[in-house]
Each structure stands twice: as structure tokens, then as C-alpha cells.
N, C-alpha and C positions, 0 to 999 in steps of 0.2 A: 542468613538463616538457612538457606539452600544447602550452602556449601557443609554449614554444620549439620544438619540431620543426613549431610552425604557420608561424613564422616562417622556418624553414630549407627547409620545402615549398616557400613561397613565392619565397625567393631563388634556387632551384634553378629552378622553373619561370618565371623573369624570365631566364634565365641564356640568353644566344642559344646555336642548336644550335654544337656543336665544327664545323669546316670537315671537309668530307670530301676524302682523299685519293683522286686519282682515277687508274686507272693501264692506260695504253694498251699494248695488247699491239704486240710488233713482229713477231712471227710472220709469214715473207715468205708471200707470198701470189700470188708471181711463178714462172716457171717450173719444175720439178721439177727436182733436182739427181739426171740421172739416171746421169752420169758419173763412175766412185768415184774419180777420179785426183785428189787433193788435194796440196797447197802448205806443210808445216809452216814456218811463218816464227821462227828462233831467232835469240833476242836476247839478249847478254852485254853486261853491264856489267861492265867491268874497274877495277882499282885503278889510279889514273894514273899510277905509277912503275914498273906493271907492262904496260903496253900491249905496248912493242917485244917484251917477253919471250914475252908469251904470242900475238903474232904472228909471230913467228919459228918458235916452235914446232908453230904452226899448219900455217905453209906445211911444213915438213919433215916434217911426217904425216902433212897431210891425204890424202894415198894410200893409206892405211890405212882411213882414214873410208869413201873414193871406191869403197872394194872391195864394202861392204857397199850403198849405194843410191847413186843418182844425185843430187850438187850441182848446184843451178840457178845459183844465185852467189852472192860471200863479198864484203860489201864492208864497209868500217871511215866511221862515220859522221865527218864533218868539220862540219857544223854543222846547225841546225834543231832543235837537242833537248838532251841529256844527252850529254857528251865522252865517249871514250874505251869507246867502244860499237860493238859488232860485231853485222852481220846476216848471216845463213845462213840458204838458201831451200834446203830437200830436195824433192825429188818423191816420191812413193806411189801406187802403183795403188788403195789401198784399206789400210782399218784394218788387215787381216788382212796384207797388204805390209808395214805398218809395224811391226807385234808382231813378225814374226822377224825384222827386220832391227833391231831393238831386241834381242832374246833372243841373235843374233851379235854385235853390236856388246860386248854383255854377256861374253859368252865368249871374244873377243880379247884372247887376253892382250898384244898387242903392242901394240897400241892403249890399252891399260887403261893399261900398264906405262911407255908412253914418253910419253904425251899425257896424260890424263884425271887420272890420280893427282898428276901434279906439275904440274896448271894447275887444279886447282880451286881451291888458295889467290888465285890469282888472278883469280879472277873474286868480282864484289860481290852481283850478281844477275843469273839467268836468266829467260826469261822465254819461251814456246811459245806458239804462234797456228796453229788448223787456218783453210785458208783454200781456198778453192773456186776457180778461173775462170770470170769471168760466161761465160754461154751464145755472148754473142756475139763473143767475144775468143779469142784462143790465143798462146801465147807467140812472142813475136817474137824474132828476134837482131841485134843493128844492125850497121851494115858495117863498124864498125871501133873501136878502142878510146876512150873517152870517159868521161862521167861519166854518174851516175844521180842521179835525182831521187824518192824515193817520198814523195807525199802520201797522207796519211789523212785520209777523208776519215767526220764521225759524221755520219749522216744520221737526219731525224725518222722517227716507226713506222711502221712499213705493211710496208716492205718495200719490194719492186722493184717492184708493182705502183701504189703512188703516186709513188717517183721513180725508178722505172728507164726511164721514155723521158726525161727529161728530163735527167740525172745521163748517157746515153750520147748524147745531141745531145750536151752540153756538151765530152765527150771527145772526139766524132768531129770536131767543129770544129775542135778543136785539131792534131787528127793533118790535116785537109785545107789546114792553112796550111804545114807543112812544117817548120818549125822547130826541132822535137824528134819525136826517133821514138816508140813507144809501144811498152810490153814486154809490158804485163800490167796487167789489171784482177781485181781478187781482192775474192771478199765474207768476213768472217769469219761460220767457224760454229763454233770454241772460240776463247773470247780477250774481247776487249772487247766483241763483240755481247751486246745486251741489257744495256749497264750501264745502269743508272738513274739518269735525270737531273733534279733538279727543276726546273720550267716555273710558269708563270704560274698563278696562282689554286690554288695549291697541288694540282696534280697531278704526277704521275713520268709521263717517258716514258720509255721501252726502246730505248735509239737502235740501229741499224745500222750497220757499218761496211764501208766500203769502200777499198782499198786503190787506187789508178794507179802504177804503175812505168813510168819515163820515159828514155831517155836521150838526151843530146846532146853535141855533139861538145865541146865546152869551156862553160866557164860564159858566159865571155861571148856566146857563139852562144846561151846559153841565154837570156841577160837581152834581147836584141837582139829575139829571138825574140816574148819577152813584152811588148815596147814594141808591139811589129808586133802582138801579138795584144788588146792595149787600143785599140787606134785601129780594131776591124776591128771592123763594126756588128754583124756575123752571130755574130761571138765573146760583145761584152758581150750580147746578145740569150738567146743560148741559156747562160750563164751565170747571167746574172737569172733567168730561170725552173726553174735546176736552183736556185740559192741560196735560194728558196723554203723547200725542203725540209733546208736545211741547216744542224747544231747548231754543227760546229766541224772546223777544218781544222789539217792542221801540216803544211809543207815539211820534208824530210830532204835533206841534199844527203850523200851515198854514193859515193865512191871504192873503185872494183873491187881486190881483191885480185892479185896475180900468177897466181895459179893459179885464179882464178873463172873458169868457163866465159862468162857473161855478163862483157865486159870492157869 
């Protein structure tokens, strides 16, 4: 018995350390978020023989909804991701904004009764994101009906203090060539921020996410746009140096609803 626990000391202490997990906070570290007015971004997933149904029903009550807070815009996703997917941007002054306008909405029976109870079957999954406006942006409105573009954008940890000048060269580049207008830059702070990603040499980062909302006048003004912005030295320039910092991107392309304020 001696002999054998001599021999299993020894295979033990031969044995190389286990790799250690290493895990970088992403805690922003960039300016204070001292303005409470947030951006809840909602996402439905619908059943695909139910889309028209439960956007018809949308537009005929969303004035119901409209009574309780203010819609920033309703558009129905057309490609970049999962079909048959709807987004809705609400505005909030603040959490305490959003509880009774949640505790009304609760209490409407006309709303409960003609929207909510006979569209839940049709929806497959929701899905809510609190999301902020960087410091140096404010919502814009474009001159006239078009399309939308929201990219997401997961950036490495740190925060805004390791790529928030570079990650806003790279937009404002974009907004100085003219091609598409720019709506809104949004950081999450409930939602995907902080998921954990594994990286090289067995560590987790905690990415950050950032949202750009875009619009222009037709796609192909859009794609015209982007040929014009790969040939422009200033664009690939401050690009490269935001892409430094960057995990992973997805295009959405967003067709406005009838009734979206943003159209």
C-alpha cells in the first residue's frame, strides 16, 4: 500500500500544472453615464406563417402602446440575421420612467385585450436590451423616408477608454463622406454586455457591445456608398485601428414600419 501511494505521489507531482483561466474585466472605464434617459431595444421573433398577422395587428394598436411612452422606431428585419423579426426602440427618462409605464401598460385593459393576449401565440421569442447613448452622439432624424441599417458591433474589454476614440474616429469618418446619415450610437448596459468569450491561451474576455444605427436613402445609395468608402484612405485608416479592438460585427438591414416615427 506504501509502495503504491509512493508511486501515485509521484505521478501526481510529474503531472504539469492544469492551465489557468484567466478573465479580463470589461468594466467601462470611460466617461460616467450621468444622463438616466435610456433606449430599451425589443426584439420579437415571430412564427413565419404568422408575421403579416401579428403586423397588421401591430399597426392598428400601436396607439394604444404610443399612450403609455414614447416609440423611437418599429422596423421588421429583411435580412443580416434570423427572418421574421421585429425591432422596437422605446425611450425612458429613467428606471423609475419605465416601472409605471410598465405597471400602465399592465392595467390597460384595451391593450391587454386587443393586442397582447391574442399575439403572444405568435411570437417564438422576445428578447430586451437597456442600452445608453454614447456621450458624444444624440439622435438624429433623416430628411425623408428610407432604410435602416443597425450594426452590432462586440468590442474587446476595457471599455470606452481603450476603444472609444478609435471605434468614434471610425464612425465619424463615415458620417464626413456623406453617404449614409447616422441615427444613433448606443452602448449596452443590460443585454449582451459582458458575455464571455473564449480567446487565446485559455482565457475569457467580457466583450462590450455597441450598437450604430444608420440610415439611407435606398440600398443601393447604400452599397454605392460603401464602394466610395473602401477606396477612401482616411476610412480604411481609421477602421484598421478601431478593428484592433474588435470580437465580432453583424449587419441588419431594417425596413421602417408605417407608423415608426423614425422612417
Amino acid at each position: 500500500m506504501l509502495a503504491l501511494r509512493s508511486v501515485l505521489a509521484r505521478a501526481l507531482a510529474a503531472r504539469p500544472p492544469a492551465p489557468q483561466v484567466q478573465v479580463c474585466s470589461s468594466f467601462a472605464t470611460g466617461p460616467r453615464q450621468y444622463d438616466g434617459t435610456f433606449y430599451e431595444f425589443r426584439t420579437y421573433c415571430l412564427k413565419p406563417s404568422k408575421m403579416n398577422e401579428f403586423q397588421e395587428n401591430i399597426k392598428k394598436n400601436i396607439h394604444l402602446r404610443t399612450a403609455h411612452s414614447e416609440l423611437v422606431g418599429y422596423w421588421s428585419q429583411e435580412f443580416g440575421g434570423r427572418m421574421n423579426k421585429v425591432l422596437h426602440i422605446w425611450k425612458y427618462d429613467n428606471f423609475a420612467h419605465r416601472t409605471e409605464v410598465r405597471k400602465a401598460v399592465a392595467k390597460d385593459k384595451e391593450w391587454q385585450e386587443q393586442f397582447l393576449i391574442p399575439n403572444l401565440p405568435l411570437i417564438d421569442k422576445q428578447e430586451c436590451e437597456i442600452n445608453y447613448l454614447v456621450p458624444w452622439c444624440k439622435i438624429e432624424k433623416p430628411p425623408k423616408e428610407g432604410v435602416y441599417e443597425l450594426v452590432t458591433f462586440q468590442m474587446k474589454p476595457g471599455g470606452p477608454a481603450v476603444w472609444g476614440d478609435a471605434f468614434q474616429k471610425a464612425v465619424k469618418v463615415h458620417v464626413a463622406l456623406g453617404y449614409a446619415k447616422l441615427i444613433g450610437v448606443f452602448h449596452s448596459e443590460y443585454g449582451v454586455l459582458n458575455r464571455a468569450v473564449p480567446c487565446s491561451l485559455g482565457s475569457v474576455w467580457f466583450i462590450s457591445v455597441v450598437h450604430v444605427l444608420w440610415w439611407n436613402e435606398s440600398l443601393d445609395s447604400r452599397a454605392a456608398g460603401r464602394h466610395q468608402a473602401h477606396e477612401d484612405p482616411r476610412v480604411v485608416a481609421a477602421v484598421r485601428e478601431s478593428a484592433n479592438f474588435l470580437v465580432s460585427q453583424q449587419n441588419m438591414h431594417l425596413i421602417p414600419a408605417s407608423f415608426s416615427p423614425l422612417k
